[in-house]
C-alpha positions as CSV (number, residue, x, y, z in Angstrom):
1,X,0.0,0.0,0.0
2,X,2.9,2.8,1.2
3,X,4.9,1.5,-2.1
4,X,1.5,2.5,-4.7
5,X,0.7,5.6,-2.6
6,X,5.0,7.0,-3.4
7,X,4.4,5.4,-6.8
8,X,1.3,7.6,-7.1
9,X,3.1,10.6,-5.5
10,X,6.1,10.1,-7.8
11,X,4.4,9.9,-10.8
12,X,1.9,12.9,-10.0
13,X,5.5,14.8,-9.5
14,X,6.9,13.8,-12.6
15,X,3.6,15.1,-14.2
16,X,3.5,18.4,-12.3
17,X,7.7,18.6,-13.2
18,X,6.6,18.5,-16.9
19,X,3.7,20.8,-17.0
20,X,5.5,23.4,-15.2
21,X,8.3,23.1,-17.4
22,X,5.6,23.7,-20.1
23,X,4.0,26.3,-18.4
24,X,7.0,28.1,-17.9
25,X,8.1,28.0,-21.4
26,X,4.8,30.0,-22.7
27,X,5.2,32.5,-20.0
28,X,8.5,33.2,-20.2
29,X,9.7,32.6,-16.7
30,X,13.4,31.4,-16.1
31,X,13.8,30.3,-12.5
32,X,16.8,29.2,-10.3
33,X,16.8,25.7,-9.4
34,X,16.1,26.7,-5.9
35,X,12.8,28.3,-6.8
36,X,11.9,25.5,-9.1
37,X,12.1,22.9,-6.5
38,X,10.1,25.1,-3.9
39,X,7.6,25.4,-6.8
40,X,7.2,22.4,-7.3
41,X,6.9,21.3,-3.5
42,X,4.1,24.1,-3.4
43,X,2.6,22.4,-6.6
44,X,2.6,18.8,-5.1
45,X,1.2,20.0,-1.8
46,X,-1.5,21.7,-4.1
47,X,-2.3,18.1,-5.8
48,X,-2.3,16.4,-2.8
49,X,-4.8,18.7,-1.0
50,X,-6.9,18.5,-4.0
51,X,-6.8,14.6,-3.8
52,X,-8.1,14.4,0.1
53,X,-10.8,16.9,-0.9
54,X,-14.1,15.6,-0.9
55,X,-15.2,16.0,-4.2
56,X,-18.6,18.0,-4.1
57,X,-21.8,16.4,-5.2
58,X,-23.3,17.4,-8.7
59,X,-27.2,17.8,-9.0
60,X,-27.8,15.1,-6.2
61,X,-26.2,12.6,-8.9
62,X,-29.0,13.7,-11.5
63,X,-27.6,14.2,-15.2
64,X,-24.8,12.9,-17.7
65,X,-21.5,13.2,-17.0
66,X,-20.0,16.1,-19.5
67,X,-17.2,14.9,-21.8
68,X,-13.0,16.3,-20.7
69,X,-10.1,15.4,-22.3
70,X,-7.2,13.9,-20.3
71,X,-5.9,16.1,-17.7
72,X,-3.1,17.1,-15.4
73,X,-2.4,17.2,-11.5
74,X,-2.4,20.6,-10.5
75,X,-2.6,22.3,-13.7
76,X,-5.5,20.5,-15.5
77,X,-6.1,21.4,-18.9
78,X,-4.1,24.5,-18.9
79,X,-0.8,23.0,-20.7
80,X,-3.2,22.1,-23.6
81,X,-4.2,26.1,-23.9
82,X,-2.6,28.4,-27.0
83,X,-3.4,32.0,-28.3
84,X,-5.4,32.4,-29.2
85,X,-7.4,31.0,-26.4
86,X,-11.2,31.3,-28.6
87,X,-9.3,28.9,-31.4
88,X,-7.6,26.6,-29.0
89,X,-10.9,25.6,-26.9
90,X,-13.0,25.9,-30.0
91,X,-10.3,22.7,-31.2
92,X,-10.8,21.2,-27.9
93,X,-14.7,20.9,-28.3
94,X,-14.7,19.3,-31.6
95,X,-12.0,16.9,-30.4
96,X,-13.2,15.7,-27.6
97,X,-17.0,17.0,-26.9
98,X,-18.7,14.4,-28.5
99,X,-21.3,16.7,-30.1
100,X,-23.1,18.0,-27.1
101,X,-21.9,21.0,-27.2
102,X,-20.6,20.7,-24.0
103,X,-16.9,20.2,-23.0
104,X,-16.0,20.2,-19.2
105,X,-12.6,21.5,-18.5
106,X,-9.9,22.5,-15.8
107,X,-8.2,25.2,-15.6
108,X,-6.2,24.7,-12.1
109,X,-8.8,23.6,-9.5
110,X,-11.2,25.8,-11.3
111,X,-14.1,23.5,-13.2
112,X,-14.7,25.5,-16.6
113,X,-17.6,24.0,-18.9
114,X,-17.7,25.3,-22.0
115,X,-20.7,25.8,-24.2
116,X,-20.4,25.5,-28.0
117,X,-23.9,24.6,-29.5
118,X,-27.0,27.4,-30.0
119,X,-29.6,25.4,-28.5
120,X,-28.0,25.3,-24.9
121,X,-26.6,28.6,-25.3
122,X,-30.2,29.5,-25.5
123,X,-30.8,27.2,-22.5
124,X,-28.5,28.2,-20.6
125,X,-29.4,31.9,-20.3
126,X,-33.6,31.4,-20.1
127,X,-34.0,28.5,-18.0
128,X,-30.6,28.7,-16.2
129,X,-30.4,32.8,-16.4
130,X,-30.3,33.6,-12.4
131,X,-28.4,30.6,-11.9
132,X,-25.5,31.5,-14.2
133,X,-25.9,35.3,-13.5
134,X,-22.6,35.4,-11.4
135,X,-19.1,36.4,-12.5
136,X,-16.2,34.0,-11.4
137,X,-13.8,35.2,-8.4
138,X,-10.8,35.8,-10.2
139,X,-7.8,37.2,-8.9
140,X,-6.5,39.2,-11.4
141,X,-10.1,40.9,-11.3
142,X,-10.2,41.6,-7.8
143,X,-7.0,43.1,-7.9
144,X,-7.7,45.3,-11.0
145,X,-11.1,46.4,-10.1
146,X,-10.2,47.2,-6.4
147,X,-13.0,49.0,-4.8
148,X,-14.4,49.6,-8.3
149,X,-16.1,46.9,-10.2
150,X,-17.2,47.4,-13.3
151,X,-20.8,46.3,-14.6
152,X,-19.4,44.1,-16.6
153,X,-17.5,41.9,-13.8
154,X,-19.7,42.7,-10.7
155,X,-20.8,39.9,-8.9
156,X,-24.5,39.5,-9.1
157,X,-26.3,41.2,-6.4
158,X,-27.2,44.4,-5.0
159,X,-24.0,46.4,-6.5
160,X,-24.9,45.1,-9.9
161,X,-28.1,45.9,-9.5
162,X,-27.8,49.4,-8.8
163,X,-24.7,49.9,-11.4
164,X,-26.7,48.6,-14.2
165,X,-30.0,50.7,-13.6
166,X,-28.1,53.8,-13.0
167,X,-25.6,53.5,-16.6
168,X,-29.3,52.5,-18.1
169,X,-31.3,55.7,-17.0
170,X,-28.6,58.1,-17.2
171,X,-27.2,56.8,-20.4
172,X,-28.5,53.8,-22.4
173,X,-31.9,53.9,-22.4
174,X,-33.6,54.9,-25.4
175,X,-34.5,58.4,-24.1
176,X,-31.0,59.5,-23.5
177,X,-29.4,58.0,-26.7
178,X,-32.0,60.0,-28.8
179,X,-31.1,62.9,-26.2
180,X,-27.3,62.6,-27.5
181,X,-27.8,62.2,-31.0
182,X,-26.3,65.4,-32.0
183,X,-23.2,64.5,-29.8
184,X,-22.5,61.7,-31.6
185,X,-23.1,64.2,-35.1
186,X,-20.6,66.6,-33.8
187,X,-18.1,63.6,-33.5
188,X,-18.2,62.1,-36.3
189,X,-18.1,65.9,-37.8
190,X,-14.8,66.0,-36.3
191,X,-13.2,62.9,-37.3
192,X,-13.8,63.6,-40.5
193,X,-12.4,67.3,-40.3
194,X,-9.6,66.1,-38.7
195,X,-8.9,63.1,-41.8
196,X,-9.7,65.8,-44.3
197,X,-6.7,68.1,-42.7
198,X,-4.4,65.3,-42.3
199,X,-4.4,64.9,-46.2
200,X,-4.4,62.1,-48.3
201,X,-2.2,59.5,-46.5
202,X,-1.6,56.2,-44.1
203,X,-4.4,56.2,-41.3
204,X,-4.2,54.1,-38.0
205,X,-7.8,53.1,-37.9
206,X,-7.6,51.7,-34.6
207,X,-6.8,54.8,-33.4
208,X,-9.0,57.1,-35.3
209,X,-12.1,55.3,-34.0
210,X,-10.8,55.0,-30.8
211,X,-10.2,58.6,-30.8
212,X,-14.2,59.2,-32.0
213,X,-15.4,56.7,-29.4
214,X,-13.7,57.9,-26.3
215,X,-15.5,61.7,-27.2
216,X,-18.5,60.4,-27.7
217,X,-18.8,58.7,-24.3
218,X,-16.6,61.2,-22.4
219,X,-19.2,63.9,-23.9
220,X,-22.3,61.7,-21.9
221,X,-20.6,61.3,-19.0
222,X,-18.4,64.7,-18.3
223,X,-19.8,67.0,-21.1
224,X,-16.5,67.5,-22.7
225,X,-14.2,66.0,-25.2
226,X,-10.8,63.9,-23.6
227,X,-7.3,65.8,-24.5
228,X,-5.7,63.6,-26.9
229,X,-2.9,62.6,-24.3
230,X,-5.2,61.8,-21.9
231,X,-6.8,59.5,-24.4
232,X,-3.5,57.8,-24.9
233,X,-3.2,57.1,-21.7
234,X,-6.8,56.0,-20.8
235,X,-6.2,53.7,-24.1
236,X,-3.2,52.0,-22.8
237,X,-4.8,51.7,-19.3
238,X,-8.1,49.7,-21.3
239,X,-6.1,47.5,-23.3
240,X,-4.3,46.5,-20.7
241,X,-7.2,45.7,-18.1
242,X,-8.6,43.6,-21.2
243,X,-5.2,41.7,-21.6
244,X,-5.8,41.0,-18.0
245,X,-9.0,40.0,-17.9
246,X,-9.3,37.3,-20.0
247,X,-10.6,33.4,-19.3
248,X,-6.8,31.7,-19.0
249,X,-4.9,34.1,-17.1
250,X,-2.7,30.8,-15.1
251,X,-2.3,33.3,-11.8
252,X,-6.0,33.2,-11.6
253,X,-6.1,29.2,-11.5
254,X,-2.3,28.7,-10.0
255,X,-2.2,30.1,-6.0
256,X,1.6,29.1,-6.2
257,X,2.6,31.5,-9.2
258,X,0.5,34.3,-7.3
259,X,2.6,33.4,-4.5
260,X,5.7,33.8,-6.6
261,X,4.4,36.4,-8.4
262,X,5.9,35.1,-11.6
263,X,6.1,38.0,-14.1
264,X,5.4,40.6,-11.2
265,X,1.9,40.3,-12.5
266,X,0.2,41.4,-9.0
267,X,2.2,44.6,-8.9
268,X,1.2,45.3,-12.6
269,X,-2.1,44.7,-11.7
270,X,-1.8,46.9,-8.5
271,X,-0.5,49.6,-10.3
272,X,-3.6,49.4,-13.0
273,X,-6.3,49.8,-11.0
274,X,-4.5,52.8,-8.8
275,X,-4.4,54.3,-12.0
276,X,-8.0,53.0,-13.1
277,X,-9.1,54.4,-9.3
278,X,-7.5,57.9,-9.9
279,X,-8.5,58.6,-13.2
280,X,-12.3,57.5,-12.2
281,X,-12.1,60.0,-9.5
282,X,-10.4,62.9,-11.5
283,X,-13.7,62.8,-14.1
284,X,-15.4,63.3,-10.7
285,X,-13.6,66.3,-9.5
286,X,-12.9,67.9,-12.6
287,X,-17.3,68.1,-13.1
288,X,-17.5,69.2,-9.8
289,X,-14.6,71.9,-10.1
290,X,-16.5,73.2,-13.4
291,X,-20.0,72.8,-11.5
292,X,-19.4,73.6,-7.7
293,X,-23.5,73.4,-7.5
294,X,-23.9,70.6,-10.1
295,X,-26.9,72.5,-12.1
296,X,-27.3,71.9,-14.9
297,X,-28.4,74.9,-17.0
298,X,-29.5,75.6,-20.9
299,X,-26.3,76.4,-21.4
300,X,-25.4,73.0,-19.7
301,X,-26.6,69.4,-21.2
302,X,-27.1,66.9,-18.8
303,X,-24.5,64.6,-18.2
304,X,-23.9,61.3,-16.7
305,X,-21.9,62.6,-13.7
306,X,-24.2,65.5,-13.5
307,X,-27.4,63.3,-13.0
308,X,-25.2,61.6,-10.5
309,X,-23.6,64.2,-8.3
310,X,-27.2,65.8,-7.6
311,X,-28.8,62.4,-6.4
312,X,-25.8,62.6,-4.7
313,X,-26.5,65.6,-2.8
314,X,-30.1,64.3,-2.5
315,X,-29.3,61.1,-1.0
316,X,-25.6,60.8,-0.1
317,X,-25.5,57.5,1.6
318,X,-26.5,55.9,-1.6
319,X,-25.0,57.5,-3.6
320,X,-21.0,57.8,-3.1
321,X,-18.1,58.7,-5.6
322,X,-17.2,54.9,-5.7
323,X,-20.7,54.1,-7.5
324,X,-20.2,57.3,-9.4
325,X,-17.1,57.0,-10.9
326,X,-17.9,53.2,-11.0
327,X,-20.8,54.0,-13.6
328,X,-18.6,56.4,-15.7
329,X,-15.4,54.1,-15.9
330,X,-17.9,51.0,-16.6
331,X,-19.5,53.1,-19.8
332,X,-15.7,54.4,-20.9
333,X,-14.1,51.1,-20.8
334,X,-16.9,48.9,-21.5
335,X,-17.8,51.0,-24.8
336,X,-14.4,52.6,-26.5
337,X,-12.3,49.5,-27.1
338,X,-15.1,46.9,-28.1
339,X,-16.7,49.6,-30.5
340,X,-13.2,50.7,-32.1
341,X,-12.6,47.4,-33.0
342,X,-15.5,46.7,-34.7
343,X,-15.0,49.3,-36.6
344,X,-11.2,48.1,-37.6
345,X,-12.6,44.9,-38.3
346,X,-15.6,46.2,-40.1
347,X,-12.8,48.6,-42.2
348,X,-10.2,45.6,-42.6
349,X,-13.5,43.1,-44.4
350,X,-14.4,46.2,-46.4
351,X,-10.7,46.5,-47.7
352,X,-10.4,43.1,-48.4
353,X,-14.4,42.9,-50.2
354,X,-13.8,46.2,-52.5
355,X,-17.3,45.0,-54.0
356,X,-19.1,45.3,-50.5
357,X,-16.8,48.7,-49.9
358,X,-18.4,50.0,-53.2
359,X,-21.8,49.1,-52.4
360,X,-22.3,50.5,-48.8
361,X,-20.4,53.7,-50.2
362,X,-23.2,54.1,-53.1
363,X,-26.1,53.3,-50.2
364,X,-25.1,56.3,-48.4
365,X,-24.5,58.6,-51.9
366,X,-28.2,57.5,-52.6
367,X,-29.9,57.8,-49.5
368,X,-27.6,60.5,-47.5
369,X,-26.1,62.3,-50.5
370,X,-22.9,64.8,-51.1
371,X,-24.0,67.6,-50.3
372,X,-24.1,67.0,-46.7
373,X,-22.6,64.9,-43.7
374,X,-24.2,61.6,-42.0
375,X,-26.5,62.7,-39.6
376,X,-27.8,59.4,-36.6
377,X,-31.2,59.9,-38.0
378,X,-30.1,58.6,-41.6
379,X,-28.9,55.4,-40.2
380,X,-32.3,54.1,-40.2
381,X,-32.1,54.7,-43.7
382,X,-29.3,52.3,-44.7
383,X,-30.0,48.5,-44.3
384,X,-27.1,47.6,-45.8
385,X,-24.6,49.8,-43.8
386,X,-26.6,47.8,-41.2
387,X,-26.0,44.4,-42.8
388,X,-22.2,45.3,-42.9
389,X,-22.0,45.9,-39.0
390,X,-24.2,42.8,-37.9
391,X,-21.6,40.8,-40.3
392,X,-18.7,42.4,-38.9
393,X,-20.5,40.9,-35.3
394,X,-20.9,37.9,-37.0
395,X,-17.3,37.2,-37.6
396,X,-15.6,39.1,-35.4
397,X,-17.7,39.4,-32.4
398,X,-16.7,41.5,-29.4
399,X,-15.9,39.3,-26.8
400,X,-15.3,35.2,-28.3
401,X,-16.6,33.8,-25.4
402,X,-18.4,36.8,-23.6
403,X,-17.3,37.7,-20.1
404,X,-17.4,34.0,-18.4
405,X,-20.2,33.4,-16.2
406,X,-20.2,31.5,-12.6
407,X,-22.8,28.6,-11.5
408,X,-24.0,29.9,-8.5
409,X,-25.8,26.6,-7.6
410,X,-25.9,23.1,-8.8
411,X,-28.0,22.5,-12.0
412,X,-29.1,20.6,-14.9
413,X,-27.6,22.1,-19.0
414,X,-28.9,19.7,-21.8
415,X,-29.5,17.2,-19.3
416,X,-25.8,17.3,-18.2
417,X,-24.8,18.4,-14.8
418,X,-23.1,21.2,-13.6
419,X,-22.1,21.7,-10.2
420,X,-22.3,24.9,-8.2
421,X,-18.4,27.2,-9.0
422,X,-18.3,26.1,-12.2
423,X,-17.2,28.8,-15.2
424,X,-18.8,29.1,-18.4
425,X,-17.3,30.1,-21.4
426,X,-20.0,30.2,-24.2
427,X,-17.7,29.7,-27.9
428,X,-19.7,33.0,-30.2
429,X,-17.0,32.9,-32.2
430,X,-17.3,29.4,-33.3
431,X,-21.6,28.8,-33.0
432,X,-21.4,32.6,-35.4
433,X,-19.2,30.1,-38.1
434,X,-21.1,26.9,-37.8
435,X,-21.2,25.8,-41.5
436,X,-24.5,23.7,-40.1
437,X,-26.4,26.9,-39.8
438,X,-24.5,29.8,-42.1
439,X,-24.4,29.1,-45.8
440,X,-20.8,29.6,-46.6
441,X,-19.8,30.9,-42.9
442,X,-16.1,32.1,-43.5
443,X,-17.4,34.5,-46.3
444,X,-18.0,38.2,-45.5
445,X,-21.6,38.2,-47.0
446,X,-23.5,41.0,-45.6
447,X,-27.1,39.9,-47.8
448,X,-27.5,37.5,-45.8
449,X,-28.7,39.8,-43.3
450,X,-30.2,41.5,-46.1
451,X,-31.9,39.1,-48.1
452,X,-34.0,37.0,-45.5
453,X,-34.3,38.8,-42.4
454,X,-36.9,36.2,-41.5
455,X,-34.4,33.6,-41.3
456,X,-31.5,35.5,-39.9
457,X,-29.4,32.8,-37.9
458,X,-28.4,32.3,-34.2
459,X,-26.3,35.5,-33.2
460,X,-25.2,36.5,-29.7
461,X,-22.5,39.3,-29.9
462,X,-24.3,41.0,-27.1
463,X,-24.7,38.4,-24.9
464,X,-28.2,36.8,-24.0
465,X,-29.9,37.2,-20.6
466,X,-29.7,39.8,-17.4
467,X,-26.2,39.8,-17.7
468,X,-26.5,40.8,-21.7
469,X,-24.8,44.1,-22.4
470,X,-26.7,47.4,-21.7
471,X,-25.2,49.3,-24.2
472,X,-25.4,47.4,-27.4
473,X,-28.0,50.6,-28.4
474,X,-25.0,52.8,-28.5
475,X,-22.4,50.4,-29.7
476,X,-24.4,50.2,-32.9
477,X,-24.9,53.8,-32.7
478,X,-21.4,54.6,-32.5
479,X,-20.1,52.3,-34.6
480,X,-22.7,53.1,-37.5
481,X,-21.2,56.8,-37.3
482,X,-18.0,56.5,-37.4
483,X,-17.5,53.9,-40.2
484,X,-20.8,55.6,-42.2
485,X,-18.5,59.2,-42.1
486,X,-15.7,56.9,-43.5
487,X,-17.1,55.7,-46.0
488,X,-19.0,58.7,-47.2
489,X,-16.3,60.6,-47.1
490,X,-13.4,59.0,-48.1
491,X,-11.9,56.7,-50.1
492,X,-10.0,53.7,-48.5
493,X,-7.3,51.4,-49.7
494,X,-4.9,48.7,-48.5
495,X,-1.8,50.3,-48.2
496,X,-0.3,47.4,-50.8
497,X,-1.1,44.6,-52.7
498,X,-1.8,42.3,-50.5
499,X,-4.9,41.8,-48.6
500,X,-5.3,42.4,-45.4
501,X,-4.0,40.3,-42.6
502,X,-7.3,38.9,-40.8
503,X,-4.8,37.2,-37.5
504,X,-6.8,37.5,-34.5
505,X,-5.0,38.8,-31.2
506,X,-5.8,37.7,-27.5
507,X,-7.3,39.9,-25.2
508,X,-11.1,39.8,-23.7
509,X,-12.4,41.8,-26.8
510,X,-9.8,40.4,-29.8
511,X,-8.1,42.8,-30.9
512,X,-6.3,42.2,-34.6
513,X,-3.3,40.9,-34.0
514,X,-1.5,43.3,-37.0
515,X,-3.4,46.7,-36.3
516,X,-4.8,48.2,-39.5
517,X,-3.3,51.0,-41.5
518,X,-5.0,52.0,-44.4
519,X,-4.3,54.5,-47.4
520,X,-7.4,57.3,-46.9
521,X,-8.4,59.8,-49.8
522,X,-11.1,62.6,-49.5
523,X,-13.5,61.6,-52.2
524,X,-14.0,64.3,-55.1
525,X,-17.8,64.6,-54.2
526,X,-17.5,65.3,-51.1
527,X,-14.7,67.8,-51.2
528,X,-17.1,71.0,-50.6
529,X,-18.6,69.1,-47.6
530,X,-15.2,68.7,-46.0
531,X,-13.9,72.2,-46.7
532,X,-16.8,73.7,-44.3
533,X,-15.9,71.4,-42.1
């Protein structure tokens, strides 16, 4: 008996000894052999507390057993994880799930079940919806979102509760984005003034709808437009809280390289959500430096903080600055770097579909004209500017696999069963390109939004449930703008011969892994337009 239990333990070492080797070598880390072997010994102590765990009981025993592939001690399925991650678990599921849509994984001591069929997608967020309302304790979260959660990763509650109808009432219900229509206008007014001085040329696209986004929410929350180093900075702080906060980070699933703080990752963190905190607070002080009442007058729109700081006054213990610059930072961060990069992808598809570029540029000359700029109103107008975007979401959708979800109690998905902790990823990405549903799915086709709207297929950029996101109003808002002034205005190109490079880049809201540069023209007709600009 002692000699299987050291056999046991020596072979669960040898295991753990390679996977860390393997972990290490996609992070990275070089360590001493000192540090090794107390990594390890804090690895095999890990195991070995897992093992003398009682495993918990799922559903009371009711429902099948959800396929996995072979695993690790310690680590799981995390050795079997590559960037990027939506392409590596989508290979997982058709490997080894069996066609349930439903592959149980582990990522450390943290069960993950992910979800890669429509039908229990829909299940899962109707007849599961409160149960799998919750957001997973991470650590990396809890460090970057300090005091200050955002909507997005609040745990379901009160807090959420509260931050969700507040960014709804004061921003992204239909009432206020009809309200802050002519914001948006004046925007996109001012992209295009600021393309049309820049002259013909190479044009970051990332950045120049970044730039357009960030104005357009900073002018519903604060009033005012962001100086353009501040948006640089407030840019590099976003990307890299999304970097962060993805589904595989290994110090959310590994206590011992959080011990070690292996790539100082905790400090980084740290140091993101002081800056997150202060700048939060400095949109806070700054409105009530320029409005030491907080009245809004004529001269004054209402504003996000506004609306805020005089419930404040009203009710104070409800209503402090953590909830207020909780709101704003949720609606900044939430909404510039998802929206700018649908619009990079939606300009990257166009470039490489010059036939789709030419007809979405003649929609707009029919309906819209030369003679004047976009207005919001028009976008009614144009279905197929429309088609473009919702195939754009198609393809490239904002988040792969949404913001993961937690299990807050045992439960039954598709007759399988799911125990109470568990994450769940749910694979867009994959379900938007299932060649079962979508008549040739890798094609950027936007008529087939156009052509049978009746039959449109299963979608879910958004999300699906409570927990879907409040401001996909705006996002299409937004994006319709900005890449409608782009098109009417100017004429794109590739910058060579070759079409653009499609790679897709890790990070919660997958980023292109080569940003795009295009060559941008002022169009002929539209030359008068721009000049008054």
């Amino acid at each position: 008996m002692i000699v299987s239990i050291k056999t046991k333990i020596q072979e669960a070492l040898n295991s753990i000894i390679r996977a860390s080797i393997h972990l290490m070598k996609t992070m990275e880390i070089s360590l001493s052999p000192s540090l090794l072997l107390a990594s390890l010994v804090l690895l095999l102590f890990t195991w070995l507390h897992m093992r003398s765990a009682s495993p918990r009981k799922n559903t009371n025993g009711h429902g099948r057993r959800i396929s996995s592939p072979p695993s690790r001690p310690v680590v799981g399925h995390l050795h079997l994880l590559k960037k990027p991650l939506h392409h590596s678990l989508a290979a997982l599921a058709r490997r080894y799930g069996g066609g349930s849509g439903l592959l149980l994984l582990r990522f450390g001591a943290q069960p993950v079940l992910l979800v890669s069929s429509p039908a229990v997608a829909d299940e899962c967020f109707t007849v599961h919806d409160v149960a799998l309302a919750d957001r997973p304790r991470l650590f990396s979260r809890r460090l970057l979102t300090d005091d200050c959660p955002s909507i997005a990763n609040a745990r379901y509650g009160p807090l959420w509760r509260q931050l969700r109808r507040l960014a709804t009432v004061h921003a992204l219900c239909a009432h206020r984005l009809a309200a802050t229509a002519a914001t948006r206008d004046a925007e996109a007014s001012a992209v295009a003034a600021k393309l049309w001085r820049a002259g013909p040329g190479a044009v970051s696209v990332k950045a120049t709808a970044y730039e357009f986004v960030v104005n357009v929410i900073m002018a519903m929350v604060a009033g005012e437009r962001m100086p353009e180093e501040q948006v640089l900075r407030f840019k590099e702080i976003t990307e890299a809280a999304f970097a962060a906060a993805g589904a595989a980070n290994r110090q959310d699933f590994l206590p011992v390289l959080r011990l070690l703080d292996f790539g100082r990752t905790a400090k980084r963190l740290t140091s993101l959500a002081k800056a997150r905190h202060q700048f939060g607070q400095s949109l806070v002080d700054e409105y009530r430096r320029r409005h030491p009442r907080g009245c809004a007058t004529e001269e004054t729109p209402r504003t996000v903080i506004g609306d805020l700081l005089r419930q404040q006054q009203q009710s104070p213990q409800s209503l402090d600055d953590v909830v207020i610059r909780t709101v704003c930072l949720s609606l900044l961060q939430a909404g510039t770097d998802t929206s700018s990069s649908t619009i990079e992808w939606a300009m990257a598809l166009l470039l490489n579909n010059p036939a789709v570029l030419k007809k979405a540029t003649a929609e707009l000359d029919s309906v819209v004209g030369t003679s004047r700029l976009l207005r919001e109103s028009d976008l009614a107008g144009l279905p197929y500017l429309r088609c473009v975007i919702a195939e754009t979401l198609r393809l490239k959708p904002l988040a792969p696999h949404l913001v993961p979800h937690e299990a807050s109690r045992d439960c039954v998905i598709a007759g399988h069963a799911v125990a109470r902790g568990t994450m769940v990823l749910v694979d867009v990405y994959s379900m938007q390109r299932d060649p079962d549903m979508w008549e040739d799915p890798e094609e950027f086709t936007p008529e087939r939004f156009m052509d049978a709207p009746a039959k449109r297929q299963w979608t879910m950029p958004f999300g699906m449930g409570r927990r879907k996101c409040p401001g996909e109003g705006l996002a299409l808002r937004t994006v319709g703008m900005a890449l409608g002034v782009m098109l009417q205005c100017f004429e794109w190109q590739r910058v060579g011969e070759e079409e653009v490079d499609m790679s897709e880049g890790s990070g919660l809201s997958m980023p292109m892994a080569e940003p795009l540069v295009a060559v941008c023209r002022p169009r002929s007709e539209m030359k008068s337009v721009l000049e008054t600009l």
